[in-house]
Short mmCIF file of the C-alpha atoms (twelve columns), coordinates in Angstrom:
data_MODEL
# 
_entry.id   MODEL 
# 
loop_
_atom_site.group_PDB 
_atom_site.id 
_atom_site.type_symbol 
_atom_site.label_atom_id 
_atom_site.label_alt_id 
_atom_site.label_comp_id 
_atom_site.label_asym_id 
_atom_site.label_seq_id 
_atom_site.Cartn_x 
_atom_site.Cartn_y 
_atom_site.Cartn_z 
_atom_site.pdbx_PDB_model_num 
ATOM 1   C CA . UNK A 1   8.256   -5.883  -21.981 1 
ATOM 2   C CA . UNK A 2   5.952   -5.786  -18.673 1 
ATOM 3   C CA . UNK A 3   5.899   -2.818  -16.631 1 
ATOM 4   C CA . UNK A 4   6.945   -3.297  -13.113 1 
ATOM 5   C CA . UNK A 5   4.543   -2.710  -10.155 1 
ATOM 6   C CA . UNK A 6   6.024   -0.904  -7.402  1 
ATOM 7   C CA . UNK A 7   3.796   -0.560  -4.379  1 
ATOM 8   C CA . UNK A 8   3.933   1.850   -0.896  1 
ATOM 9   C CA . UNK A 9   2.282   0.890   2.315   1 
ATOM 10  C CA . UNK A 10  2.592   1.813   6.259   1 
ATOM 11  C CA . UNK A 11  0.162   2.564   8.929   1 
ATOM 12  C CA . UNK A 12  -1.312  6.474   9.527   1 
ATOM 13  C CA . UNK A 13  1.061   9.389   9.255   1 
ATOM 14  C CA . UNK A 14  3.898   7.351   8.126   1 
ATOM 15  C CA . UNK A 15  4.683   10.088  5.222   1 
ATOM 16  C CA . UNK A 16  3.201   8.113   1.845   1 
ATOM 17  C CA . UNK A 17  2.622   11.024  0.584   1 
ATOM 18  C CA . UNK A 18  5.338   13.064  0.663   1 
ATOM 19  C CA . UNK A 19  7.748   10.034  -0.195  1 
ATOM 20  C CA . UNK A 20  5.697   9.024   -2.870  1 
ATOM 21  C CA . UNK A 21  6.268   12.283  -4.789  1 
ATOM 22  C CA . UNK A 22  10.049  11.833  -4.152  1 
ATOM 23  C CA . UNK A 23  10.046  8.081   -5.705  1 
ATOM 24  C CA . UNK A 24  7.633   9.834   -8.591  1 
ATOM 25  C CA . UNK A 25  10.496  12.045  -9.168  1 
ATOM 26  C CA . UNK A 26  13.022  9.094   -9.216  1 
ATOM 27  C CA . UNK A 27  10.970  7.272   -11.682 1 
ATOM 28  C CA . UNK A 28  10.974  10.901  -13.832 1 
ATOM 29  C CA . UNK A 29  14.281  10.793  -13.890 1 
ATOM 30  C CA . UNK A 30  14.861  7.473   -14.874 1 
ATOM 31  C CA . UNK A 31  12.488  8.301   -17.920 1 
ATOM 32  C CA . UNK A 32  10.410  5.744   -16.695 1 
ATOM 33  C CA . UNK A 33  6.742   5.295   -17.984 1 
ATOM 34  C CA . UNK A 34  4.527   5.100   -15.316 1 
ATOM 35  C CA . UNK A 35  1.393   5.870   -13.697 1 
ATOM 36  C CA . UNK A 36  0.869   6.796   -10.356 1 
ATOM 37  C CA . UNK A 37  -2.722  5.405   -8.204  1 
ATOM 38  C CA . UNK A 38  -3.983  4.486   -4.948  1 
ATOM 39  C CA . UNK A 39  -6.145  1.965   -2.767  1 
ATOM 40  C CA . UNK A 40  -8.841  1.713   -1.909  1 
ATOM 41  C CA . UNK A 41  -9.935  3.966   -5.711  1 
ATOM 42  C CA . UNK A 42  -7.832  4.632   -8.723  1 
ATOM 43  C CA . UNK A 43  -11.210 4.316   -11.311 1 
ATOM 44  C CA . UNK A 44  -14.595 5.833   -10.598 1 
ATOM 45  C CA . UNK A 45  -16.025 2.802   -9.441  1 
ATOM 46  C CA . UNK A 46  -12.958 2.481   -6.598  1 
ATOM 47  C CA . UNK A 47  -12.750 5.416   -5.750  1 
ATOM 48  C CA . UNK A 48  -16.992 4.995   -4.832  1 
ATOM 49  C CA . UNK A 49  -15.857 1.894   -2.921  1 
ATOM 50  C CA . UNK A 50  -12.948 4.440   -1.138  1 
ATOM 51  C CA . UNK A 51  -15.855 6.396   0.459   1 
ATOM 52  C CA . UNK A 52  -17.869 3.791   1.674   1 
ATOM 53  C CA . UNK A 53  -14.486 2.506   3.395   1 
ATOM 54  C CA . UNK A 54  -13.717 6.006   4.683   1 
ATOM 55  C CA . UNK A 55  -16.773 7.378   6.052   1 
ATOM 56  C CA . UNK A 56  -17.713 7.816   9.511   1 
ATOM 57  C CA . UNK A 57  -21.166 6.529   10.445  1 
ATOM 58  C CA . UNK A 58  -23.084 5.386   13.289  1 
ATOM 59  C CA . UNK A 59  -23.599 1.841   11.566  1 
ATOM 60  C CA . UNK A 60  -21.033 -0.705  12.620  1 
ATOM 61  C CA . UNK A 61  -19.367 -2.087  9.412   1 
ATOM 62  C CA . UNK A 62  -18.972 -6.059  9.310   1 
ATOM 63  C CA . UNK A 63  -15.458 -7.040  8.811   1 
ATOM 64  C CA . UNK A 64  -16.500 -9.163  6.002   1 
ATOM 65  C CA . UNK A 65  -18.271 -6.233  4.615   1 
ATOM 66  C CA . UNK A 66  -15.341 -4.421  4.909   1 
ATOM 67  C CA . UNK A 67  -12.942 -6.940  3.549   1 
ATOM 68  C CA . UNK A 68  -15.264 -7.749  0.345   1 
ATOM 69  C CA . UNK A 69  -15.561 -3.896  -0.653  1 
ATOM 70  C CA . UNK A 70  -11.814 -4.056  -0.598  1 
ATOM 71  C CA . UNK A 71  -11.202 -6.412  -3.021  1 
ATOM 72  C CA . UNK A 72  -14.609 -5.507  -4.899  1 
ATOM 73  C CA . UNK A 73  -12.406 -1.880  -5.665  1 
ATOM 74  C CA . UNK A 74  -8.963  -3.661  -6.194  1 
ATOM 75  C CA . UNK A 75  -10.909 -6.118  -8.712  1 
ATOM 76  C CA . UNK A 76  -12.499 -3.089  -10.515 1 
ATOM 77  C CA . UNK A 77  -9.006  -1.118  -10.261 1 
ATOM 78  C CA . UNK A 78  -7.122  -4.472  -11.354 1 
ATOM 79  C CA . UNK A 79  -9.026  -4.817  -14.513 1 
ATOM 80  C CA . UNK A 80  -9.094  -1.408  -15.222 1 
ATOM 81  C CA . UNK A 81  -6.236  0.406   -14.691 1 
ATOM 82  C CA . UNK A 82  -3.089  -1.631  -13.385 1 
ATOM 83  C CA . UNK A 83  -3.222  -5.087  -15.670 1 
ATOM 84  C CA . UNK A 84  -3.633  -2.384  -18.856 1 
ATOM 85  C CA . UNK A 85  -0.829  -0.154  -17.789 1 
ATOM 86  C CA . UNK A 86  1.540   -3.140  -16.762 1 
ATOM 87  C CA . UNK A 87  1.043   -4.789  -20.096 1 
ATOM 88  C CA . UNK A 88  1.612   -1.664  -22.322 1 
ATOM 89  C CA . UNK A 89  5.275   -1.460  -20.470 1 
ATOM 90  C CA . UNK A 90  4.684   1.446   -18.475 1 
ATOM 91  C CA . UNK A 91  5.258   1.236   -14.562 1 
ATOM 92  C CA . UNK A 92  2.537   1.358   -11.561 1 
ATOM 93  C CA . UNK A 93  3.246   2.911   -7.964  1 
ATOM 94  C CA . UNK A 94  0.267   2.164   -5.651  1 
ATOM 95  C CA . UNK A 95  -0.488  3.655   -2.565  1 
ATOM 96  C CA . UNK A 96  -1.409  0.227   -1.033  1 
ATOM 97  C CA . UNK A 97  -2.098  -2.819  -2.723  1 
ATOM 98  C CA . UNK A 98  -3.182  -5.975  -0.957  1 
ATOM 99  C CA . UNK A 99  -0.349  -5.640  1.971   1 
ATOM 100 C CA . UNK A 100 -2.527  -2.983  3.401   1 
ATOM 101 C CA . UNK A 101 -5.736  -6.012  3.420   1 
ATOM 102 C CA . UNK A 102 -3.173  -8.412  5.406   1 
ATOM 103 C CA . UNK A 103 -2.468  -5.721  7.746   1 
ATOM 104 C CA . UNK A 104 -5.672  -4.067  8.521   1 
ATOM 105 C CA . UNK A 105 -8.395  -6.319  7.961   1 
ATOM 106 C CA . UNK A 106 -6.000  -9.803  8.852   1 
ATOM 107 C CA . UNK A 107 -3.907  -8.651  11.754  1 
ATOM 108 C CA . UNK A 108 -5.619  -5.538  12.861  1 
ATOM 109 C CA . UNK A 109 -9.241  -7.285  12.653  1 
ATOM 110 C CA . UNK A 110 -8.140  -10.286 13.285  1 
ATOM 111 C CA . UNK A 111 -9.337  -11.854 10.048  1 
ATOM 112 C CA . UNK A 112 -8.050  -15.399 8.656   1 
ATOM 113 C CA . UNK A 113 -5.241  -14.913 6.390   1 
ATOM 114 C CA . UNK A 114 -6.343  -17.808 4.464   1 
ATOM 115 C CA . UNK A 115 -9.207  -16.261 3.904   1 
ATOM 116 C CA . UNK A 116 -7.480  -12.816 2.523   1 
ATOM 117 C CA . UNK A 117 -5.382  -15.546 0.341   1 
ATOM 118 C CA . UNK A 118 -8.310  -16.998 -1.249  1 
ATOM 119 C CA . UNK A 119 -10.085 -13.659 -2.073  1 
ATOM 120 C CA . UNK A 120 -6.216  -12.369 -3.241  1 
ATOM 121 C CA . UNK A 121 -5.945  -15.373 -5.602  1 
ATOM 122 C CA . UNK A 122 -9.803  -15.150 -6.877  1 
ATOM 123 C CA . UNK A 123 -9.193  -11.419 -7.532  1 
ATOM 124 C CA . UNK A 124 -5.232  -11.118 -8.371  1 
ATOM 125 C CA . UNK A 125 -4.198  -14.505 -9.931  1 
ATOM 126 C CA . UNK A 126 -1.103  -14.700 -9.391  1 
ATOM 127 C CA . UNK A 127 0.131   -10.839 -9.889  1 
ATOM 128 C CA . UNK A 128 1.967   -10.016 -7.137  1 
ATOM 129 C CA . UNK A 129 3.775   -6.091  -6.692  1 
ATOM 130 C CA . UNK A 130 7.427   -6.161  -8.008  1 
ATOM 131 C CA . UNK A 131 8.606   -3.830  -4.643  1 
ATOM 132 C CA . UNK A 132 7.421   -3.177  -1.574  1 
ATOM 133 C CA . UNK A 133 8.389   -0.312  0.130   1 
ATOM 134 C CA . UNK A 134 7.111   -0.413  4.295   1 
ATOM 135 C CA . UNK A 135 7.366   3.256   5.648   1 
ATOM 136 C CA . UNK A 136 7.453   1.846   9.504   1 
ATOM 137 C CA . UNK A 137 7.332   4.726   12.273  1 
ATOM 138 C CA . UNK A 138 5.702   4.122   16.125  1 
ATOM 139 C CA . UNK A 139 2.333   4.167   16.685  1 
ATOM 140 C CA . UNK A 140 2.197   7.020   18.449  1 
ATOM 141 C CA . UNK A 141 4.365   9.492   16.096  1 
ATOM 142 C CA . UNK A 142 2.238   8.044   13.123  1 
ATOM 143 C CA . UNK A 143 -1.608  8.657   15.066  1 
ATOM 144 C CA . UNK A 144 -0.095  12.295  16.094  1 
ATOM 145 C CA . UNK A 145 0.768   12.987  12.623  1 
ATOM 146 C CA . UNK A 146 -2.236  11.804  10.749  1 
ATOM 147 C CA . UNK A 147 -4.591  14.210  13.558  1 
ATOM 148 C CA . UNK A 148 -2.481  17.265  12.551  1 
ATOM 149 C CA . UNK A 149 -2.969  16.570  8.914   1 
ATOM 150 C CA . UNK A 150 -7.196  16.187  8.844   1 
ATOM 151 C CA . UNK A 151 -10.555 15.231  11.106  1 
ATOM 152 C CA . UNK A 152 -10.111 11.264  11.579  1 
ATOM 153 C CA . UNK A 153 -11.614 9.105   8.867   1 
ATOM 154 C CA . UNK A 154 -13.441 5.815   10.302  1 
ATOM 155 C CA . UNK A 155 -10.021 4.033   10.569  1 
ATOM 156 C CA . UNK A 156 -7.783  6.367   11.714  1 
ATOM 157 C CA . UNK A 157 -10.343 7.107   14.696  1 
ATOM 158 C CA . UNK A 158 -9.282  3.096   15.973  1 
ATOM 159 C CA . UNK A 159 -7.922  2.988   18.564  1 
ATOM 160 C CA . UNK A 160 -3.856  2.669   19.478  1 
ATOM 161 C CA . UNK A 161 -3.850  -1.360  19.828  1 
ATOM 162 C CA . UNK A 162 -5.256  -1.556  16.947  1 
ATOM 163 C CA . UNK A 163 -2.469  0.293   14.861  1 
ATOM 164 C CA . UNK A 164 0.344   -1.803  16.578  1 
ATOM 165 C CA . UNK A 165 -1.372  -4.623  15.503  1 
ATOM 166 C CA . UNK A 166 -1.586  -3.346  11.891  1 
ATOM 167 C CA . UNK A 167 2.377   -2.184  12.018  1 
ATOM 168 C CA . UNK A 168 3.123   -5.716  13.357  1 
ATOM 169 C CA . UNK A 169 1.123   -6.936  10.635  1 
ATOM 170 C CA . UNK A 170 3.269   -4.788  8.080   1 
ATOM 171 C CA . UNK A 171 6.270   -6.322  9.646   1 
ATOM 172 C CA . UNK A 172 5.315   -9.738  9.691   1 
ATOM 173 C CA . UNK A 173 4.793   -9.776  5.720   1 
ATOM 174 C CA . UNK A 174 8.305   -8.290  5.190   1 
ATOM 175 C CA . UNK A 175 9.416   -10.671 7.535   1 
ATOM 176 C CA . UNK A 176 8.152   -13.848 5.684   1 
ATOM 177 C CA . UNK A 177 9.024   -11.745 1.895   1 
ATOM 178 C CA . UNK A 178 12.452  -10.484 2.023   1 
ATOM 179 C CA . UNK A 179 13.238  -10.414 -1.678  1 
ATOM 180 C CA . UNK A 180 10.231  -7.914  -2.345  1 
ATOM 181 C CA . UNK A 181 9.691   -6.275  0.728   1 
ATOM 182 C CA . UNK A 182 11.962  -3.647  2.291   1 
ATOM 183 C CA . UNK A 183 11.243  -1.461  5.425   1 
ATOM 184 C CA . UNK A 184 11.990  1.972   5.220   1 
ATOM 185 C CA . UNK A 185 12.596  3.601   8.866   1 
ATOM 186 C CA . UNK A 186 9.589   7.071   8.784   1 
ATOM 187 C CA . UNK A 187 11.018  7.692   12.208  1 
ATOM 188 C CA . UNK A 188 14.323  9.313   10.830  1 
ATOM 189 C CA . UNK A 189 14.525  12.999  9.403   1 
ATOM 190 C CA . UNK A 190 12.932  13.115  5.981   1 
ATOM 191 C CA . UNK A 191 16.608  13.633  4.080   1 
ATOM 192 C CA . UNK A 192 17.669  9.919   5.919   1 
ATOM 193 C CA . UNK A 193 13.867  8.290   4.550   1 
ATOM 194 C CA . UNK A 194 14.592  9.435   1.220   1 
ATOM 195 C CA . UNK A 195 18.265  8.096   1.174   1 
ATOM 196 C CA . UNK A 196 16.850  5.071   2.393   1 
ATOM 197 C CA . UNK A 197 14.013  4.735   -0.434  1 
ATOM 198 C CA . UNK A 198 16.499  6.103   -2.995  1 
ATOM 199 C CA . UNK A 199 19.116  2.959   -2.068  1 
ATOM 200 C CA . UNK A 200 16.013  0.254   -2.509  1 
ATOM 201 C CA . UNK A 201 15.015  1.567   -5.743  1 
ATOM 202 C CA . UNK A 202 18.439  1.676   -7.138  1 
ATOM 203 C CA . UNK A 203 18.727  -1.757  -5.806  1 
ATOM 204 C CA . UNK A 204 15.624  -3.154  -7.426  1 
ATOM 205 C CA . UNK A 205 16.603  -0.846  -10.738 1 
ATOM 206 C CA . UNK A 206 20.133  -2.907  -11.306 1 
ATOM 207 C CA . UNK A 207 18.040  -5.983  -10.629 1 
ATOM 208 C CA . UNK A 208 15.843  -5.475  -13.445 1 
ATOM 209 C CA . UNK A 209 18.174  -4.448  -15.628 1 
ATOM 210 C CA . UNK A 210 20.382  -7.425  -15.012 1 
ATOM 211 C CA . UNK A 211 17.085  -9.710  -15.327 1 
ATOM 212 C CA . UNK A 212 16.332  -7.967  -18.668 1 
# 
C-alpha cells in the first residue's frame, strides 16, 4: 500500500518547527513509517538549490530564476526521496511542498498561476500531498518571531506587504481545496495549535483507514 504524503506550510515564524516535531511524535505513536524532509532541500542536490534560494546578495534574483530553482530542487527531491519512500509504504511530512510556490512566488511575486500549474504538472504529474496543514498567524506576530529566532535570510528580509500577500495566498488555496487543506490558527497558545493539529490528523487517520 502507498504511503501517504502529509505536508506543513505557513508564512515566517508561524511555528513549523516546533509543530512539526509534535505531528512527528503523533506519527511515532501511531507506529507509522515515515520520513521526515523539507523544501526547498531534502537530497544533496536540494539542499544546494536551498542556498542559492536563501542567500543574501547584492544581485537581484529574477522571479523566473527563482521559480525554476524551485522546482529544479522539488524535481531532484521528487525523484529521489519522496516517490521512493511513498511507494515502499512508508509516510512523508514536508516542510513545504508546492503550496509554498503558489504562495510566494504566485501571490507574493505576483507570478501566473498557470504558469506554477504547468511547471507543477511537468515536475509532479499528478502527485498531489494527501494533507495540508496551514499554520496561519498575522503578519506581524509571524515577521517578529522569525527576527528573534536568526539574521533574516533573503526572503524573510521582504518587506510586510509582501507576507500578507503570501498568507492570503496560503488562504486562498485552502479556500479553493477544502478536502485536503486545513488551517491551523499559530496565533493561539501552543497547547490550543497542537489540539488543533492533533484533531486534523485524527480526522485524516479514520479517513484512511475507512478508505483502506
Amino acid at each position: 500500500m502507498r504511503g501517504k504524503f502529509i505536508t506543513i506550510e505557513g508564512t515566517e515564524g508561524v511555528g513549523k518547527t516546533t509543530n512539526i516535531q509534535f505531528i512527528q511524535n503523533w506519527l511515532d505513536a501511531k507506529g507509522l513509517a515515515y520520513l521526515c524532509t523539507r523544501e526547498p532541500g531534502g537530497t544533496p542536490l536540494a539542499e544546494q538549490i536551498r542556498e542559492l534560494l536563501l542567500a543574501r546578495r547584492d544581485e537581484l534574483v529574477c522571479d523566473t530564476a527563482e521559480l525554476l530553482l524551485m522546482f529544479a530542487g522539488r524535481a531532484q527531491h521528487l525523484h529521489q526521496v519522496i516517490e521512493p519512500t511513498l511507494g515502499e509504504g512508508a509516510w512523508v511530512l514536508c516542510d513545504r511542498f508546492t503550496d509554498a510556490t503558489y504562495a510566494y512566488q504566485g501571490a507574493g511575486r505576483g507570478m501566473r498561476q498557470d504558469l506554477i500549474a504547468e511547471l507543477e504538472l511537468i515536475v509532479q504529474g499528478s502527485l498531489r500531498p494527501d494533507l495540508t496543514l496551514i499554520l496561519d498567524i498575522p503578519v506581524e506576530i509571524g515577521l517578529k518571531r522569525a527576527s528573534e529566532r536568526s539574521a533574516p535570510d533573503r526572503f524573510e528580509q521582504e518587506k510586510s506587504e509582501f507576507f500578507q500577500r503570501v498568507r492570503q495566498g496560503y488562504q486562498d488555496i485552502a479556500k479553493n481545496d477544502p478536502e485536503r487543506c486545513v488551517i491551523i490558527d499559530a496565533s493561539k497558545p501552543l497547547v490550543d495549535v497542537q489540539r488543533e493539529i492533533s484533531i486534523a490528523l485524527e480526522a485524516f487517520w479514520f479517513s484512511s483507514e475507512e478508505s483502506g
